[in-house]
N, C-alpha and C positions, 0 to 999 in steps of 0.2 A: 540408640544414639551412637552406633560405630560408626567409622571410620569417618570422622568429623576434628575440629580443630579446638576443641576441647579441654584445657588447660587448669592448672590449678588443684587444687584437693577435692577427694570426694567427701560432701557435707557428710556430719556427723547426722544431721537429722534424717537421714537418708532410714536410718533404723527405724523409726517410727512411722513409715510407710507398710501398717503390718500387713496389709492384705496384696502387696505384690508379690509378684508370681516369677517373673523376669527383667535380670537388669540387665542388660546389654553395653559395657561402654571403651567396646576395643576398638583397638589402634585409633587413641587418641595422644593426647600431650597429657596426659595427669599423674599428677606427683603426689609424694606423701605417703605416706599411710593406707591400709585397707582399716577401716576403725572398728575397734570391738562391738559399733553401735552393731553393725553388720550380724550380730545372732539375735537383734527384733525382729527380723523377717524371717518369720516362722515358718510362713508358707511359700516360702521360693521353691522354683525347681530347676530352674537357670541362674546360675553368676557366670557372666563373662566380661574382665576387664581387662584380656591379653592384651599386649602388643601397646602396653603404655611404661612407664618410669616410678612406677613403685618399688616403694624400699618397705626395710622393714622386715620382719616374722610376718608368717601368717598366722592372725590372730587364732590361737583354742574357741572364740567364740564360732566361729565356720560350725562347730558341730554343734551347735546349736538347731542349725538348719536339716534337721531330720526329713524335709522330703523331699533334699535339692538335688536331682539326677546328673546335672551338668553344671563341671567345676571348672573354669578355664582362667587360672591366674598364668599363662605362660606369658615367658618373655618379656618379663618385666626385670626389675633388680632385685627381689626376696630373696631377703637370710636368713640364715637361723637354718635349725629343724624341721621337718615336716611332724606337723601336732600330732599328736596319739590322736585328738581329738574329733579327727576326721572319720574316725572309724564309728562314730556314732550317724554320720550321716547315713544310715542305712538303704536309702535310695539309691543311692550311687551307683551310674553307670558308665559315665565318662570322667575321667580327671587327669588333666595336663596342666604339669607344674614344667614343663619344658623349659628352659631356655632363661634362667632366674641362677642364683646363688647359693642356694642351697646345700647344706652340709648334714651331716650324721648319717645315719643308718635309716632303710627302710622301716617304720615301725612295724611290730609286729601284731599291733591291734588292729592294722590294716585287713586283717586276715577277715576279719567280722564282714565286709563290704563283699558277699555274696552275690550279688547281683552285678558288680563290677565288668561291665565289660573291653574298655579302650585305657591303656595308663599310658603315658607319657612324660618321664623323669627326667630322658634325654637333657645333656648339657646341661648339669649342673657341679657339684661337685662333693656327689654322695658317692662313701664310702660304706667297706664295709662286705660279707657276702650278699648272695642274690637269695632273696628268702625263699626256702624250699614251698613255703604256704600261695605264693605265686601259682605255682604247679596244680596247686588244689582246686582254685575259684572255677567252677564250672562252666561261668560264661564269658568267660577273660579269654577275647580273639584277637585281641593285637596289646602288645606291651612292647614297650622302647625303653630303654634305661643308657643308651650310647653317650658317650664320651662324658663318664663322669668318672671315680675312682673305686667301683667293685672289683674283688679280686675271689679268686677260688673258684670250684666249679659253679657248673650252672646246670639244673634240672634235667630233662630230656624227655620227660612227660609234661603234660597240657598244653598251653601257650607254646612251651620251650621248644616243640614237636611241631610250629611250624615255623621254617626260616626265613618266609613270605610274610610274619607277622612278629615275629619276635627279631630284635635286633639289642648288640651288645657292644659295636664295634667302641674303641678307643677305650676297654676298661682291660685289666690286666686279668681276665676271666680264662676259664679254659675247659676241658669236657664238654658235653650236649652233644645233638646230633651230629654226625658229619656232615651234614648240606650247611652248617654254622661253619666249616673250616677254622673252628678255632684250635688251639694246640692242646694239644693230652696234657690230663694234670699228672703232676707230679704226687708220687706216696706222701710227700709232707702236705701236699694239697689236699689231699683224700682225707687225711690224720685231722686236718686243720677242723673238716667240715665235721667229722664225725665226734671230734673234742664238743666242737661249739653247739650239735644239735645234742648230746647229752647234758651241756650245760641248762638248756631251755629244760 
């Protein structure tokens, strides 16, 4: 049902639909809420409701959806935090929370989504460093985090190692590769990152 003129909330009972697979409902007009019903569809493997007027958190139920491969809330209005909870979706290969409101810190249960290959954080307004466990995910070929509020350096191994695929611009970040042309960190920036990764 994309790109259609489509208006109004998505039904609660939508959750009770257990045996869909995929919901499709971007770039409509719909408002409201994404509803906690949304972790009865157990067997999703697609959500995509970008490019509509959602407000709101992204409900902790999402991770309920343990074998949903493709996440696409961008571009909508979501506040809040991104859930720890998303890190139970263990499928996960694509996730674009792009172009929404979003505040706090990467979580770092995030780390669990192995299979993770495309993120998209872009233009929100997450703070905070760029988590070194990014660097790890083995199948992670494109990530975006541009014009939101990260500071400190930024990796230079996995993702971060290509400039064709990683992008940072509009955050107040510094170190990675030089094809990044972003500016040397400073000792107190080095200091910053080495405090906070012995905190963990």
């Amino acid at each position: 049902m994309n790109g259609n003129r489509i208006s109004g909330l998505i039904p609660q009972e939508i959750g009770k639909l257990s045996n869909l697979r995929v919901l499709a409902l971007a770039d409509n007009a719909l408002t409201g809420t994404i509803s906690d019903t949304i972790g009865g569809l157990r067997n999703m493997t697609g959500l995509d409701v970008s490019g509509n007027n959602l407000s709101s958190p992204i409900p902790s139920e999402v991770g309920r959806l343990t074998s949903l491969g493709i996440l696409d809330l961008s571009n909508n209005r979501l506040s809040g935090e991104i859930p720890q909870a998303l890190s139970q979706c263990q499928a996960m290969e694509y996730l674009f929370l792009q172009g929404n409101q979003l505040v706090g810190m990467i979580p770092q249960s995030l780390s669990s989504l192995k299979g993770l290959e495309y993120l998209d954080m872009s233009q929100n307004n997450l703070s905070g460093s760029v988590p070194d466990f990014l660097s790890t995910l083995q199948y992670l070929r494109y990530l975006n985090l541009s014009y939101n509020q990260f500071d400190g350096p930024v990796p230079a191994i996995g993702v971060f190692n290509d400039s064709r695929n990683f992008f940072a611009a509009g955050n107040r970040v510094c170190g990675g590769v030089s094809e990044l042309q972003l500016p040397k960190c400073s000792v107190t920036d080095n200091s910053a990152t080495e405090s906070a990764a012995c905190a963990e």
